[in-house]
C-alpha positions in Angstrom: -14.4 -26.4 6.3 -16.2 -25.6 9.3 -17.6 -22.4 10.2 -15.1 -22.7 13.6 -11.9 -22.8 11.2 -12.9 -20.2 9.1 -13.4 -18.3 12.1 -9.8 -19.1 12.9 -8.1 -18.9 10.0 -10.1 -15.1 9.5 -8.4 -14.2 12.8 -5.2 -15.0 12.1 -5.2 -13.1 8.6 -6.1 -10.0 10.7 -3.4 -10.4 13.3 -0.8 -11.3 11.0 -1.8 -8.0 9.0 -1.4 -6.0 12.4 1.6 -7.3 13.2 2.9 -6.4 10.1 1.8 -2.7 9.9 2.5 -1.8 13.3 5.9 -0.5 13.3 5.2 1.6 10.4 2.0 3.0 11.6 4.4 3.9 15.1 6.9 4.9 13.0 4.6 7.3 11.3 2.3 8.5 14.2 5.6 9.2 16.6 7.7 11.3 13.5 3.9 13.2 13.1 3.7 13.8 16.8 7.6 15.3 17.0 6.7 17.1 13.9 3.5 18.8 15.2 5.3 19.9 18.3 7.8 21.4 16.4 5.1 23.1 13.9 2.9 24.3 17.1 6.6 25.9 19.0 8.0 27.5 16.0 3.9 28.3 14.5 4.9 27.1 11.1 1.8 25.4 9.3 3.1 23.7 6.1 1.8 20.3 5.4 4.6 19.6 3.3 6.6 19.9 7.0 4.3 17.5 8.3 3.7 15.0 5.3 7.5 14.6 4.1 8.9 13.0 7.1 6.2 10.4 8.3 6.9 9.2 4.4 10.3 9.4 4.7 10.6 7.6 7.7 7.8 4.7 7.5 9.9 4.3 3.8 12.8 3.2 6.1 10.9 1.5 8.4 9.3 -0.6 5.5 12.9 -1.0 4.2 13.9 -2.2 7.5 11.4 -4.0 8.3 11.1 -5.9 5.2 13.1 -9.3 6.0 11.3 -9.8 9.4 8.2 -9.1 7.2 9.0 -12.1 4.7 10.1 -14.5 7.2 6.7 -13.8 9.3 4.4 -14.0 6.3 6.2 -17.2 5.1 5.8 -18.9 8.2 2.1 -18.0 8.5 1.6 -19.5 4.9 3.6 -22.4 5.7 1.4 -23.1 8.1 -1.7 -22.1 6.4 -0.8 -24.9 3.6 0.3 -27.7 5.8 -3.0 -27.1 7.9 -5.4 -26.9 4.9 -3.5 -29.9 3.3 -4.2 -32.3 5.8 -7.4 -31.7 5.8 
């Protein structure tokens, strides 16, 4: 294996893994943004406020989420093996 395709195949790991986490990180930073507007207008400072729907709703997300997660995951291995079998 050459330095090059390690390089490569190192790359695509990472992008795969930030394609997959992206829409529950959005999910999660855009339900903690609504959330701390509310907290700052009403001047309620719970954390429980704050913490229980981010995990609520990156829990849907994943759920969601989860069969376009497969199906992207399984293509990237597909791909992985047929590239390192031929070589």
């Amino acid at each position: 294996m050459s330095p090059q395709l390690a390089l490569e195949l190192t790359n695509q790991a990472l992008m795969k893994s930030m394609e997959l986490s992206l829409p529950m990180l959005l999910t999660a930073m855009i339900v903690g943004i609504l959330i701390n507007i509310f907290q700052t207008v009403t001047s309620i400072k719970d954390q429980s406020l704050s913490f229980v729907p981010k995990l609520l709703a990156a829990a849907a997300v994943v759920g969601i989420a989860m069969p376009w997660g497969i199906q992207l995951m399984s293509a990237y291995f597909r791909d992985l093996y047929q590239m390192l079998g031929g070589m």
